[in-house]
Structures are given as structure tokens and as C-alpha cells.
PyMOL CGO cylinders between C-alpha atoms (Angstrom):
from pymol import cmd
from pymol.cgo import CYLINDER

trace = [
    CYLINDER, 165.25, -79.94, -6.80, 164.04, -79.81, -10.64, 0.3, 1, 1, 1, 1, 1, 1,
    CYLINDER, 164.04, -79.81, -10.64, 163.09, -82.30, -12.86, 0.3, 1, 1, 1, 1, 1, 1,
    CYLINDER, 163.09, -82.30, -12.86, 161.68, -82.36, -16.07, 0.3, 1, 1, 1, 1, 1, 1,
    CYLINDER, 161.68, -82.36, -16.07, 159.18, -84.05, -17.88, 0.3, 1, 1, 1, 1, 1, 1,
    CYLINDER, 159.18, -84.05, -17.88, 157.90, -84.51, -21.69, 0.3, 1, 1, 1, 1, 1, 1,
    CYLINDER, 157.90, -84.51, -21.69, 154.59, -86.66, -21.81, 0.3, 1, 1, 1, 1, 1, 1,
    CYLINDER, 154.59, -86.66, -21.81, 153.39, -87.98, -18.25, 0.3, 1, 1, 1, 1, 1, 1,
    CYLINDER, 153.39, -87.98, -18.25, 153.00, -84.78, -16.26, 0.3, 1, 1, 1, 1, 1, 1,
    CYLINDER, 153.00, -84.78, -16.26, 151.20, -86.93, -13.23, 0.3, 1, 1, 1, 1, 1, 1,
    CYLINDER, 151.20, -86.93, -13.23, 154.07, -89.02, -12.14, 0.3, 1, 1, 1, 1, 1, 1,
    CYLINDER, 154.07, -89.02, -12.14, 156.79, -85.97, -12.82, 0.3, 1, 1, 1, 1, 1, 1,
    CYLINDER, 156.79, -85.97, -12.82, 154.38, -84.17, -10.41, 0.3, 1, 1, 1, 1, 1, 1,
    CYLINDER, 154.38, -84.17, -10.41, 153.87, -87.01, -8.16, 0.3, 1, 1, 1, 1, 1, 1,
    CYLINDER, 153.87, -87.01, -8.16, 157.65, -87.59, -7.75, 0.3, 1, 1, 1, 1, 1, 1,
    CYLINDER, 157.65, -87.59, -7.75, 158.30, -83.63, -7.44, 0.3, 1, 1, 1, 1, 1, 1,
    CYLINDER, 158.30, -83.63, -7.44, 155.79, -83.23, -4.68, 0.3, 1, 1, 1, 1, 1, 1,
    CYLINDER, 155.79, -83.23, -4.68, 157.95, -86.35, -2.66, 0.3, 1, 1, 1, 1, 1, 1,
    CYLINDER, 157.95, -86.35, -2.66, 161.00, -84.85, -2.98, 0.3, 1, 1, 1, 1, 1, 1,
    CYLINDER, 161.00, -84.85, -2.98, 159.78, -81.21, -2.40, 0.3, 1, 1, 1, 1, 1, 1,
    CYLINDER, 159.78, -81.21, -2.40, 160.87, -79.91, -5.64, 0.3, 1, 1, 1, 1, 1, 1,
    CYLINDER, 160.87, -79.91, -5.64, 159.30, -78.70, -8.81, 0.3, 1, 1, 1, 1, 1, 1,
    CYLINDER, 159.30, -78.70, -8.81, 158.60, -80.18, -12.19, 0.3, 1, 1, 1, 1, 1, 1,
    CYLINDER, 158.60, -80.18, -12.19, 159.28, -78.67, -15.52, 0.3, 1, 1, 1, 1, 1, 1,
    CYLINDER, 159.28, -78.67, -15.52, 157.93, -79.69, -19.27, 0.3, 1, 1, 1, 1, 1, 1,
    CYLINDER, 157.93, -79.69, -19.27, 160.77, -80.10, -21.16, 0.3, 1, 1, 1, 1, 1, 1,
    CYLINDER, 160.77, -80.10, -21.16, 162.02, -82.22, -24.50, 0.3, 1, 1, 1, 1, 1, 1,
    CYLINDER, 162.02, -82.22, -24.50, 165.54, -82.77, -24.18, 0.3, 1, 1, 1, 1, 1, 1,
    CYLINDER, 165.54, -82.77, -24.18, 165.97, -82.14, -27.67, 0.3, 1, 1, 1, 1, 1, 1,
    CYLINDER, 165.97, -82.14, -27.67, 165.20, -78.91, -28.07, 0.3, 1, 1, 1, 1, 1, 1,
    CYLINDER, 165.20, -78.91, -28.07, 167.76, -76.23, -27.17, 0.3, 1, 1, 1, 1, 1, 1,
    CYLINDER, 167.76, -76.23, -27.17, 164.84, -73.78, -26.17, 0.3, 1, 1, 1, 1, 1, 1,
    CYLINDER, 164.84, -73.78, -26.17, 162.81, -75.69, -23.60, 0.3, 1, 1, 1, 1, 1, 1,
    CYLINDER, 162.81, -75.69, -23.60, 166.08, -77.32, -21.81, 0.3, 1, 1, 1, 1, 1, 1,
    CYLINDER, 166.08, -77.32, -21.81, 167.50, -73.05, -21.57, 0.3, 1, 1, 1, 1, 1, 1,
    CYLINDER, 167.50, -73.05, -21.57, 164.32, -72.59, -19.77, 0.3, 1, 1, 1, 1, 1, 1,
    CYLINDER, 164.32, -72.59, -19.77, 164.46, -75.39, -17.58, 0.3, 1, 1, 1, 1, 1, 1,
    CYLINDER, 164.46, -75.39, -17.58, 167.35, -74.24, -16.33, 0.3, 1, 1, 1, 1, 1, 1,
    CYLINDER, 167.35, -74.24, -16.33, 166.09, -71.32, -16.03, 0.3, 1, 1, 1, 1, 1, 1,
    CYLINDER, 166.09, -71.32, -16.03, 163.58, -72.54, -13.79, 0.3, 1, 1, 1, 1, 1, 1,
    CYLINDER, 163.58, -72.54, -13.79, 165.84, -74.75, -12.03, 0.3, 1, 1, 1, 1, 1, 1,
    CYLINDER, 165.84, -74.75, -12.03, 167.83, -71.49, -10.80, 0.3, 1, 1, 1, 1, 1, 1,
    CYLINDER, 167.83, -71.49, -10.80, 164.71, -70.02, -9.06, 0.3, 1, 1, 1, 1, 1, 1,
    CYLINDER, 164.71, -70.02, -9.06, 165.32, -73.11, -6.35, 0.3, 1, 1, 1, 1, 1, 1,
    CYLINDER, 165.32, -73.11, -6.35, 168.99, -71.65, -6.12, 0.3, 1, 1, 1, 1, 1, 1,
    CYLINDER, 168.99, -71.65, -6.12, 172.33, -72.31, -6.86, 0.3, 1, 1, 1, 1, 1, 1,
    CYLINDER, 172.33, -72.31, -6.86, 172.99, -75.44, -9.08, 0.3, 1, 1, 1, 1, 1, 1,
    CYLINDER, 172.99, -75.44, -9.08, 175.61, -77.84, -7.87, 0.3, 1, 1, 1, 1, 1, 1,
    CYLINDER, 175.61, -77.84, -7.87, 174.56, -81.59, -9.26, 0.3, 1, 1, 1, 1, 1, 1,
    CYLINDER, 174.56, -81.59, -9.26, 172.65, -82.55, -12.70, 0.3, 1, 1, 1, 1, 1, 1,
    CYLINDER, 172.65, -82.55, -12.70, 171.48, -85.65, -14.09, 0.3, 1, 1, 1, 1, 1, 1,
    CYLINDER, 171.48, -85.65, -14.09, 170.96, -86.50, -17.83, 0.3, 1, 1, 1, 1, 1, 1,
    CYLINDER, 170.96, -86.50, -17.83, 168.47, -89.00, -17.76, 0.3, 1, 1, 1, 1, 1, 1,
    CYLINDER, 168.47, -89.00, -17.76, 165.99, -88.42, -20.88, 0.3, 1, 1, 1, 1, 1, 1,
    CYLINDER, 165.99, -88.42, -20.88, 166.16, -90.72, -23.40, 0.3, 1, 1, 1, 1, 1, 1,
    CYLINDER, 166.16, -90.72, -23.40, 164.15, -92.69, -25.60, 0.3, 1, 1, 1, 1, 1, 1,
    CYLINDER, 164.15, -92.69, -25.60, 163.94, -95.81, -27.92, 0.3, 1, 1, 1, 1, 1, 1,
    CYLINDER, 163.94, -95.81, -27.92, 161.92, -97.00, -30.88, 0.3, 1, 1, 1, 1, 1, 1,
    CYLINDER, 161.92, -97.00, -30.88, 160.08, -100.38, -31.67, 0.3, 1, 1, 1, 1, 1, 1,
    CYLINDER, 160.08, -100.38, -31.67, 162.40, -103.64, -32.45, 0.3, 1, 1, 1, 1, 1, 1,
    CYLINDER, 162.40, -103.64, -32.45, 163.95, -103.24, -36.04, 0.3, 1, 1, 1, 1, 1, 1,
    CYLINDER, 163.95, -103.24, -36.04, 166.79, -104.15, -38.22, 0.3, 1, 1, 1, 1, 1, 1,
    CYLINDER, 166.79, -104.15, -38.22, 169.02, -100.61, -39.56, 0.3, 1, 1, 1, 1, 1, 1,
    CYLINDER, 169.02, -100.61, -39.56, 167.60, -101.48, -42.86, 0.3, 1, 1, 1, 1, 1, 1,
    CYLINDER, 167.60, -101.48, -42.86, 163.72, -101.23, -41.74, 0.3, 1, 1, 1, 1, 1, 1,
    CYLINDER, 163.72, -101.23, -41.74, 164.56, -97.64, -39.95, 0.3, 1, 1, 1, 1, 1, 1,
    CYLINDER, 164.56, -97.64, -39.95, 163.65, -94.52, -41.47, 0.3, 1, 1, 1, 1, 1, 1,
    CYLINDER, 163.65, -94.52, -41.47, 165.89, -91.27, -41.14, 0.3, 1, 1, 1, 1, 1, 1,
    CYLINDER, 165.89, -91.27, -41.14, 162.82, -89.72, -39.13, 0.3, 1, 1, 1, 1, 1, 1,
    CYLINDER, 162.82, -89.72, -39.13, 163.06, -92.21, -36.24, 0.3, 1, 1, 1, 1, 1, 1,
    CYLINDER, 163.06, -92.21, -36.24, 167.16, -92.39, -36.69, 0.3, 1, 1, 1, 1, 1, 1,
    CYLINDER, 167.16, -92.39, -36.69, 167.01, -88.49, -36.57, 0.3, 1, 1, 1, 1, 1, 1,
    CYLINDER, 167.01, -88.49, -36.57, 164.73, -88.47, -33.51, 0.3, 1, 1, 1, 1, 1, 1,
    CYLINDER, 164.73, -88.47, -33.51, 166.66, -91.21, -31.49, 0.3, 1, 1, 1, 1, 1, 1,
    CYLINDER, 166.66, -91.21, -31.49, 169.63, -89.06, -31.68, 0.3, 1, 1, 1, 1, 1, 1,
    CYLINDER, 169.63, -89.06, -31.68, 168.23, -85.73, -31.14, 0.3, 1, 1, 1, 1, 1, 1,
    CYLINDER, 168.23, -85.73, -31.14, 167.02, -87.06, -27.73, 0.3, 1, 1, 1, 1, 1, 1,
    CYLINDER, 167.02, -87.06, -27.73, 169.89, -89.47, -26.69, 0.3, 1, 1, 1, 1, 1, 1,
    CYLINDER, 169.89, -89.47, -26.69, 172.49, -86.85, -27.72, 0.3, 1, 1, 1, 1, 1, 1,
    CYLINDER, 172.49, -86.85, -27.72, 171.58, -84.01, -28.23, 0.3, 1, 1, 1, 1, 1, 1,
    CYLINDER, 171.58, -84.01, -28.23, 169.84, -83.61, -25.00, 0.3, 1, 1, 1, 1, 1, 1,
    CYLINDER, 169.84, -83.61, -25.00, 172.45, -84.78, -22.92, 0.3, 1, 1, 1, 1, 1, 1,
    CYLINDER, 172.45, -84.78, -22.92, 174.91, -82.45, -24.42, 0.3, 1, 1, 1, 1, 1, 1,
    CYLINDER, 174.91, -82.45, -24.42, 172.62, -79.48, -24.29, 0.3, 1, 1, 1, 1, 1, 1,
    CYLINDER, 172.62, -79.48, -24.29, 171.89, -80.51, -20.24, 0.3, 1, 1, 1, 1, 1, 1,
    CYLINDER, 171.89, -80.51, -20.24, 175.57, -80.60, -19.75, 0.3, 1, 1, 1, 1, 1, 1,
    CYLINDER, 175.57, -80.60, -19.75, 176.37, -77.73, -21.03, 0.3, 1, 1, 1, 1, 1, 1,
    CYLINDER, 176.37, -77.73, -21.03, 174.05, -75.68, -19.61, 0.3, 1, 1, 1, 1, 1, 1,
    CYLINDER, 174.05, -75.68, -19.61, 174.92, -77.06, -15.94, 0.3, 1, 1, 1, 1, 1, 1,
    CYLINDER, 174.92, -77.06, -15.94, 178.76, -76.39, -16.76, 0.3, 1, 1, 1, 1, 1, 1,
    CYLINDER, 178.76, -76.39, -16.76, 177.83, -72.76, -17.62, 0.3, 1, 1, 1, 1, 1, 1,
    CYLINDER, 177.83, -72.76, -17.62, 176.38, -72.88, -13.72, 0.3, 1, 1, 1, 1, 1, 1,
    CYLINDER, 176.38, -72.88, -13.72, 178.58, -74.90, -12.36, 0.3, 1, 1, 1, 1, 1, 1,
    CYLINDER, 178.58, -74.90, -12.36, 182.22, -74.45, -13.55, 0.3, 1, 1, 1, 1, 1, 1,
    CYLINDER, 182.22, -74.45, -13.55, 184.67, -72.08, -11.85, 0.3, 1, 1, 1, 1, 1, 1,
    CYLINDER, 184.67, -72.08, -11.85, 185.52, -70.77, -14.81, 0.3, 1, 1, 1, 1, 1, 1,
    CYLINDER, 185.52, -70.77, -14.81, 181.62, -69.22, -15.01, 0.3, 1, 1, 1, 1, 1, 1,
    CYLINDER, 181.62, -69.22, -15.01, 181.81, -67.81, -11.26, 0.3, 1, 1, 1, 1, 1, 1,
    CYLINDER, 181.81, -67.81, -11.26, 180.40, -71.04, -10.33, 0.3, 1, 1, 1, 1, 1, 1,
    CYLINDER, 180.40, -71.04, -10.33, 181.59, -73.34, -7.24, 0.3, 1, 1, 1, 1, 1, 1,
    CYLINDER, 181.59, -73.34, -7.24, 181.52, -76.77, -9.28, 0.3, 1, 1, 1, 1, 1, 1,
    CYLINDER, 181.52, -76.77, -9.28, 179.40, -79.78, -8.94, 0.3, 1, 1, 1, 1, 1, 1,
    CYLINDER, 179.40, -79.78, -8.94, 178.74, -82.84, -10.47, 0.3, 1, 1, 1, 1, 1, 1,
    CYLINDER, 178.74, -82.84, -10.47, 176.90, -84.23, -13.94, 0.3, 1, 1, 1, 1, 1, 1,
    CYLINDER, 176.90, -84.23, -13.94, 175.88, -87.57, -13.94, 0.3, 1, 1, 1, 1, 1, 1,
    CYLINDER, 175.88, -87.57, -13.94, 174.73, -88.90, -17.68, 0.3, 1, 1, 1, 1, 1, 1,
    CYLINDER, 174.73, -88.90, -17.68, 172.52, -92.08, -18.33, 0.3, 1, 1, 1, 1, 1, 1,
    CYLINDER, 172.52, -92.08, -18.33, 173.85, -94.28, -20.59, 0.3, 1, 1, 1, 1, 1, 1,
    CYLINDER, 173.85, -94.28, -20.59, 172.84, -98.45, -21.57, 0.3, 1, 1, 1, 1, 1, 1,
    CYLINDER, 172.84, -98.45, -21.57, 174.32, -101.81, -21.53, 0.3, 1, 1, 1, 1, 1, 1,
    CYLINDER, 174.32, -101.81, -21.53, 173.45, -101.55, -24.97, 0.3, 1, 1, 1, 1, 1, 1,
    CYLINDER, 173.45, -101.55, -24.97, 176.59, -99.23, -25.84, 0.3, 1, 1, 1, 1, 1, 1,
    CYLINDER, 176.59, -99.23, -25.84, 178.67, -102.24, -25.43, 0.3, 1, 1, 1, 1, 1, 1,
    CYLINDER, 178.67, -102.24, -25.43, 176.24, -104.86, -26.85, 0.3, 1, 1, 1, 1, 1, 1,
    CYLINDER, 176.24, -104.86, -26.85, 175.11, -102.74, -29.49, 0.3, 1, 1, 1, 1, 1, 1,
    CYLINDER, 175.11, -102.74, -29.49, 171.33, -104.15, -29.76, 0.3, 1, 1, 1, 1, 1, 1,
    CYLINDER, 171.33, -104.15, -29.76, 171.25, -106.22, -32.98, 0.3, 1, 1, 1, 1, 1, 1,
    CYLINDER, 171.25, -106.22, -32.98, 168.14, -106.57, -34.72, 0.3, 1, 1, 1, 1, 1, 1,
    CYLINDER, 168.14, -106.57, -34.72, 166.35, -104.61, -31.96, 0.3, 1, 1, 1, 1, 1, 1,
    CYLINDER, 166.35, -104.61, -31.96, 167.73, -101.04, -31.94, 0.3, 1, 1, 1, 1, 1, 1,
    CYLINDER, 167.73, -101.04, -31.94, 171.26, -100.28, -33.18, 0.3, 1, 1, 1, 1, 1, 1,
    CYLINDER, 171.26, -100.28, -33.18, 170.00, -96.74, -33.35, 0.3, 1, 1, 1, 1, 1, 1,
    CYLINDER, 170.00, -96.74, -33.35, 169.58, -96.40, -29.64, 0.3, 1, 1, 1, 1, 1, 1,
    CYLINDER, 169.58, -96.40, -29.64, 172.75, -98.64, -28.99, 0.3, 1, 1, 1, 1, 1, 1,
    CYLINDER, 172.75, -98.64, -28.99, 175.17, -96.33, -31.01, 0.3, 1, 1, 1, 1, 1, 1,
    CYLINDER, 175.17, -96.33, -31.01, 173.41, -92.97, -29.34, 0.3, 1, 1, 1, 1, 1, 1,
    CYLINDER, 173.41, -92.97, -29.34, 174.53, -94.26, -25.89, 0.3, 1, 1, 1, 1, 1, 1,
    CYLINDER, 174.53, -94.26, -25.89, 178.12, -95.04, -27.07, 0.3, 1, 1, 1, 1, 1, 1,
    CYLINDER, 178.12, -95.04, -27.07, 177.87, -91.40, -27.72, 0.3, 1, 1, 1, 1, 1, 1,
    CYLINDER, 177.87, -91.40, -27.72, 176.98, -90.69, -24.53, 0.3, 1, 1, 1, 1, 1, 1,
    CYLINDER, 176.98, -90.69, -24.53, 179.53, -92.59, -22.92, 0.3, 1, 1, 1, 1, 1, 1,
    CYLINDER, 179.53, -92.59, -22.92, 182.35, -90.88, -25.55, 0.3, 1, 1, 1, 1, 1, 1,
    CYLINDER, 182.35, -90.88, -25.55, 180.99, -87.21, -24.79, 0.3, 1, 1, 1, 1, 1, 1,
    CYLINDER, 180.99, -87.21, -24.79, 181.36, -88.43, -20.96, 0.3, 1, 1, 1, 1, 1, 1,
    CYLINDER, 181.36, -88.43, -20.96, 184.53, -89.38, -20.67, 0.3, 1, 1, 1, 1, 1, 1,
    CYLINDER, 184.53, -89.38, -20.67, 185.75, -86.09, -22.83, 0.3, 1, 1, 1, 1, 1, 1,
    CYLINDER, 185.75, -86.09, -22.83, 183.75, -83.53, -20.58, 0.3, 1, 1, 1, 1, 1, 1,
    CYLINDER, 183.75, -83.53, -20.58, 185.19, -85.19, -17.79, 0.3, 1, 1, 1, 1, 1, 1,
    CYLINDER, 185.19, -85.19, -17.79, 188.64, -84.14, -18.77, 0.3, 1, 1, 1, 1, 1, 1,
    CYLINDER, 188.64, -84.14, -18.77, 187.78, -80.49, -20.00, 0.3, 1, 1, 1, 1, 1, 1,
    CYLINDER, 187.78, -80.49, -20.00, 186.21, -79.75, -17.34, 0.3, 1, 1, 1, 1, 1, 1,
    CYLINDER, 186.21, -79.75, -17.34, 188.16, -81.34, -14.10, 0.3, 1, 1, 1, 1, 1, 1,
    CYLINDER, 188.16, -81.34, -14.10, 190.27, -78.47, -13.12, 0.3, 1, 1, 1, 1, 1, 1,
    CYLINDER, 190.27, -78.47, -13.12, 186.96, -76.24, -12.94, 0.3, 1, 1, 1, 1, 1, 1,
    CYLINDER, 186.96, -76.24, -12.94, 185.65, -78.08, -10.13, 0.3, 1, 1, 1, 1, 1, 1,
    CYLINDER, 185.65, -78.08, -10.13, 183.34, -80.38, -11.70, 0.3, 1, 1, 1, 1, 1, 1,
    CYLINDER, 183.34, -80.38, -11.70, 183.20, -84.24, -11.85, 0.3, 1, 1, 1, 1, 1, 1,
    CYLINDER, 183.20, -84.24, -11.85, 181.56, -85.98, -15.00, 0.3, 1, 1, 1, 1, 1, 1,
    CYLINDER, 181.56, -85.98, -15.00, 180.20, -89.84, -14.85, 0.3, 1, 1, 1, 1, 1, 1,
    CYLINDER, 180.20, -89.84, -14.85, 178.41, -91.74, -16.52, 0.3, 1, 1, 1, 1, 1, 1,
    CYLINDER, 178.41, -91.74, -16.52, 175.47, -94.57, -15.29, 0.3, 1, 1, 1, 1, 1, 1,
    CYLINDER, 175.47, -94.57, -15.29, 174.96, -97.16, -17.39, 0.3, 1, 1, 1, 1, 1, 1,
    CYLINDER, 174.96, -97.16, -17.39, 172.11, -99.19, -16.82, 0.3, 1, 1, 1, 1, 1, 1,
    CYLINDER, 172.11, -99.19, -16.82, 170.99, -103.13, -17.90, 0.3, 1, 1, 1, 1, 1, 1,
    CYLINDER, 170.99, -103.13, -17.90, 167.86, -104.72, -17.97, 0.3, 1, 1, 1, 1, 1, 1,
    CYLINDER, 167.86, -104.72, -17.97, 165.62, -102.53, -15.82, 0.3, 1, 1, 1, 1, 1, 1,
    CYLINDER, 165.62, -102.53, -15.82, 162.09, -102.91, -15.31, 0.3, 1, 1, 1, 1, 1, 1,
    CYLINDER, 162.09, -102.91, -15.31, 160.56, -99.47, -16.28, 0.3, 1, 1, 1, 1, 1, 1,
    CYLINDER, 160.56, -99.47, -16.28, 158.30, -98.19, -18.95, 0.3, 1, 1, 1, 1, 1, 1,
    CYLINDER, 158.30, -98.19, -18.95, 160.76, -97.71, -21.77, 0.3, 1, 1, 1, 1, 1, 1,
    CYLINDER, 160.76, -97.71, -21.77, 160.39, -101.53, -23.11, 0.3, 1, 1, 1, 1, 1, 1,
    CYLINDER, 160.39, -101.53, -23.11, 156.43, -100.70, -23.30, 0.3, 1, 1, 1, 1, 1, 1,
    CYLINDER, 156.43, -100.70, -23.30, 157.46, -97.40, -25.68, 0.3, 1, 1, 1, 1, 1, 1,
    CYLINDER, 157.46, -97.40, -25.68, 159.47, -99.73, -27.95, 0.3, 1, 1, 1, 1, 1, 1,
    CYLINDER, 159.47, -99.73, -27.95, 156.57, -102.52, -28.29, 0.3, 1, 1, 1, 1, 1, 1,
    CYLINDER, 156.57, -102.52, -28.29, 158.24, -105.33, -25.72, 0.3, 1, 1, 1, 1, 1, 1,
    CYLINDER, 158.24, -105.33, -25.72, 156.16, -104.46, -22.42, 0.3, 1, 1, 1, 1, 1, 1,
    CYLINDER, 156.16, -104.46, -22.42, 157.48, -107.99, -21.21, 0.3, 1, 1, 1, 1, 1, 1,
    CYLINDER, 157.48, -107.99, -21.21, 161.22, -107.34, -22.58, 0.3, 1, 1, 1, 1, 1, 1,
    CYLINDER, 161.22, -107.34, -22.58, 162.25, -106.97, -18.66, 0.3, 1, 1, 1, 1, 1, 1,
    CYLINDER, 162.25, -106.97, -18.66, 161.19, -110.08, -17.31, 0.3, 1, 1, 1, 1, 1, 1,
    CYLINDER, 161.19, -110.08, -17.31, 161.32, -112.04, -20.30, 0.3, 1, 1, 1, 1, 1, 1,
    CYLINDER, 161.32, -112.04, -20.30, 165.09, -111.38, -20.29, 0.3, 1, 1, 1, 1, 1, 1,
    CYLINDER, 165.09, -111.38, -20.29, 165.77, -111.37, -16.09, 0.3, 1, 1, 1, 1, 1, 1,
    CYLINDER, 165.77, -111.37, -16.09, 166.50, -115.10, -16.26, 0.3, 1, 1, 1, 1, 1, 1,
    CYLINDER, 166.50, -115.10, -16.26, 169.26, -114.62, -18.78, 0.3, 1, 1, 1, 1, 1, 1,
    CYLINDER, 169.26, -114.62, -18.78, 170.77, -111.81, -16.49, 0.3, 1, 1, 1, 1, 1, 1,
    CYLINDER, 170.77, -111.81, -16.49, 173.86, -113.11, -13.98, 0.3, 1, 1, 1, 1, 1, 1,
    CYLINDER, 173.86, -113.11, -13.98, 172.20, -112.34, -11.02, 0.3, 1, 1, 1, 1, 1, 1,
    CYLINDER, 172.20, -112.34, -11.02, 168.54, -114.15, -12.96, 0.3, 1, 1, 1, 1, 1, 1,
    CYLINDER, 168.54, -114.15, -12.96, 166.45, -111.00, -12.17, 0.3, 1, 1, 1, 1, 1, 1,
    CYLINDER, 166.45, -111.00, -12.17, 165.83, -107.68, -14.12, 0.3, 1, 1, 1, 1, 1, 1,
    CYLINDER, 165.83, -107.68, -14.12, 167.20, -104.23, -12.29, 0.3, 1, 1, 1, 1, 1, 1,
    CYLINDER, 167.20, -104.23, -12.29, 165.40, -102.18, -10.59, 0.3, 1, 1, 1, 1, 1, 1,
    CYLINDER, 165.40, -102.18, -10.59, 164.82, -98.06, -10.97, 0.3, 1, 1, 1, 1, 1, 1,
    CYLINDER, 164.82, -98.06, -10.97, 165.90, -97.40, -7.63, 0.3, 1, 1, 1, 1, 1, 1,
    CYLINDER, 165.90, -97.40, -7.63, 169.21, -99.42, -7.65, 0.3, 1, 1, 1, 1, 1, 1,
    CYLINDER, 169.21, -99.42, -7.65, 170.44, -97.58, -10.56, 0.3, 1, 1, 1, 1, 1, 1,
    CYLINDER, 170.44, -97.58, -10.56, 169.37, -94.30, -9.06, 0.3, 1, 1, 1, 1, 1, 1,
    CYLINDER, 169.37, -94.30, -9.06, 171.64, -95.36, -5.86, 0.3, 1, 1, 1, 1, 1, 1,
    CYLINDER, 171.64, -95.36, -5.86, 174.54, -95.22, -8.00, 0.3, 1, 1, 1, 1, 1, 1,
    CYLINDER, 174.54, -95.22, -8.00, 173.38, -91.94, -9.59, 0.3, 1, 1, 1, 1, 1, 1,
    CYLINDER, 173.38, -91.94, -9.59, 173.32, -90.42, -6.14, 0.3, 1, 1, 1, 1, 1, 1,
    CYLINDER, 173.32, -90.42, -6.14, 176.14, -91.74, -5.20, 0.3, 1, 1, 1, 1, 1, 1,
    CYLINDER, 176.14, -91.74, -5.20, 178.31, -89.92, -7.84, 0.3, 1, 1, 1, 1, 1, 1,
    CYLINDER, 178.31, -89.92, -7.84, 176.40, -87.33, -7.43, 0.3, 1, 1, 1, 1, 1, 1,
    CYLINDER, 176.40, -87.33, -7.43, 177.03, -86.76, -3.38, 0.3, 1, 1, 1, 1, 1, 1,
    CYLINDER, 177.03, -86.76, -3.38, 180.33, -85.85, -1.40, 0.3, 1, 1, 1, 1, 1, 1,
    CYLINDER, 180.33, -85.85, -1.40, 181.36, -89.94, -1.31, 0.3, 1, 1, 1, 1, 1, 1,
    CYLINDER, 181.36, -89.94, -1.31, 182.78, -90.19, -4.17, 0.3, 1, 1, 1, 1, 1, 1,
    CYLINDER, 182.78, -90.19, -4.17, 184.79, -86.86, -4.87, 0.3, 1, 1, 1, 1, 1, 1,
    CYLINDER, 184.79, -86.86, -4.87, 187.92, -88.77, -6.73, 0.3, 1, 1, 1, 1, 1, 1,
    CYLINDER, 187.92, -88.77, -6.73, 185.63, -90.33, -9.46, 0.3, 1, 1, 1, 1, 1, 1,
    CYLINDER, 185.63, -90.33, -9.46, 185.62, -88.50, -12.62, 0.3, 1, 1, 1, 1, 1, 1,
    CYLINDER, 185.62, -88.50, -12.62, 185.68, -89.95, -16.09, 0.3, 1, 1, 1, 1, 1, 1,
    CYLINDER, 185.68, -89.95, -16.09, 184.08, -92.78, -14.75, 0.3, 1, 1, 1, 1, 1, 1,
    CYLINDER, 184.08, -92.78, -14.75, 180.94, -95.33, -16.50, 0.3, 1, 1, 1, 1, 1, 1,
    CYLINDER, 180.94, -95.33, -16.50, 179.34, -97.22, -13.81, 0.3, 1, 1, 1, 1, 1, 1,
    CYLINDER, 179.34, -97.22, -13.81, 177.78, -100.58, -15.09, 0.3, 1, 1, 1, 1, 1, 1,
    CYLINDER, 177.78, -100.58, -15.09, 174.44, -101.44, -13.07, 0.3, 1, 1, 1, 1, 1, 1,
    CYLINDER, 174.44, -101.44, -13.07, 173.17, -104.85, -15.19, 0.3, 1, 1, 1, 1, 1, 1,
    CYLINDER, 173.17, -104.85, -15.19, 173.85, -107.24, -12.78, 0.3, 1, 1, 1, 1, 1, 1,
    CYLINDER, 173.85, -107.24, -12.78, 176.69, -108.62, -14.61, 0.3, 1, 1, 1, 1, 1, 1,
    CYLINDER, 176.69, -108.62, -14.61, 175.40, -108.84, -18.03, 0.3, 1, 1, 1, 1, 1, 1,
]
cmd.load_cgo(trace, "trace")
């Protein structure tokens, strides 16, 4: 197993050495650096399941406080690099390639269907792209033996609300949530491995809300 990492090479490492696998530097954005982690990822063997996890978002702000730079960024990341990982694991993965299929498994937000006002619009409308460019793979790629879904998370309690300047975002919000609790990393990776694994072979096309009802 490969994963990759941008700016906290301990904890990539520290997760790659618990699931005996190997971690790669890689920003998501860039069309050279995700090429060569794939490239790296073939070394472990043949590729048969990918997830499109990297993403990032910016500090609370109205559209008309955002600068191009941090509009440009946001979907360079969010996009860019999910579509770039996809299409390198189709050019693995699809029959059509000499591959034997697999499945792709893209991270998407709650916030594609809220759409974050007055905190990040940006980041809300680059994970409505996510969920669009899901649902189309899905169909131009069925018949080539691989399955496209998307995840799309709530509230969960991990670093990203530090990185846009609300540390406390989780748990301030958890009470407002149906189920009156933030989500946590591991329960939306359940679902990711679940599409991922032989269970759910029938699911394509699919977005998977994990937000406790919200």
C-alpha cells in the first residue's frame, strides 16, 4: 500500500509503517509529483483500488475578501488533484489499458451541498466538482471494470479546521449535528474501505454521505 504526503512526513510515515506500506511526498496538484507517485506505487505491484483524499481549505472568508491566489490554489488541490489521481489509476486499472479493473474512491464534503457561506465557498464549490467529475467517471469507465464513488464527509474532527483558523470548528459544531457529536476519521474511512473492497461490487456512481445526518 502507498500513500502520499505533502507537509507532515512523521505521521504519513507513522501510518505507512502500520499498514506495512510506503509513503510518498507528493502535492496533488502538480501533474509531475502525482506521475511519480504512481510510479512508486507500482513497485508494491499491481494497482487495483485508489483513494483521492488530498484536499485543502483556507481561513473563514466571504468570496469578496478572497484573492485569485488562494481561489487558484483551492482548486488546483481539490480538483485538479483528484482528477490527475484518477486518471492515472484508470490508466492502471481499466481493461481497456491491459489492466484487470478496480476501484477509485474520491473524498468529497458536506459542504458541496451546503455550500459554506461566509466561511469558504471556494472549498464548497471545489467539492461539488468533485462529486460532478465522480459521477461522470463512473459512467465512462463502468464497462472497463472499474467502479467510481464518491465519500463525502461532515463534521469530522481532524486537523483541517486548525489549517483554516477554527481549531475548535469540530466540537464547537458536534452539538448542532443530528446525532450531537462530530465524526470521526476512522468512520469515514470504513465507508472508504468499504467501496473500496469486494462488498460492494454493484455500487458505482455512488456519493456516500458520512455527517451524521447533517
Amino acid at each position: 500500500m502507498c500513500l502520499s504526503w505533502h507537509a507532515d512526513r512523521a505521521a504519513a510515515e507513522r501510518v505507512a509503517t502500520e499498514i506495512g506500506g510506503r509513503a510518498v511526498r507528493a502535492d496533488a496538484g502538480a501533474e509531475a509529483d502525482v506521475v511519480a507517485l504512481f510510479a512508486a506505487a507500482a513497485e508494491l505491484g499491481e494497482l487495483t483500488a485508489t483513494v483521492a483524499n488530498a484536499g485543502i481549505v483556507a481561513p473563514q472568508a466571504r468570496l469578496d475578501e478572497m484573492g485569485a491566489d488562494r481561489m487558484r490554489r483551492m482548486l488546483e488541490v481539490n480538483v485538479l488533484g483528484v482528477m490527475l489521481t484518477a486518471r492515472e489509476a484508470v490508466r492502471r486499472m481499466s481493461t481497456l489499458h491491459g489492466g484487470r479493473g478496480g476501484s477509485i474512491v474520491t473524498v468529497s464534503s458536506g459542504a458541496s451541498r451546503l455550500g459554506s457561506p461566509g466561511e469558504y465557498v471556494d472549498y464548497a464549490a471545489s467539492k461539488g466538482a468533485v462529486d460532478t467529475f465522480t459521477l461522470g467517471l463512473a459512467r465512462e469507465v463502468a464497462t472497463e471494470g472499474i467502479r467510481v464513488n464518491a465519500v463525502r464527509p461532515g463534521i469530522v474532527d481532524t486537523e483541517i479546521h486548525a489549517s483554516g483558523g477554527q481549531p475548535d470548528r469540530a466540537a464547537r459544531l458536534g452539538a448542532t449535528i443530528p446525532v450531537g457529536r462530530p465524526g470521526r476519521a476512522e468512520e469515514v474511512a470504513a465507508a472508504i474501505v468499504w467501496l473500496l473492497g469486494d462488498e460492494s461490487p454493484y455500487t458505482t456512481g455512488a456519493i456516500l454521505d458520512v455527517s451524521g445526518g447533517r
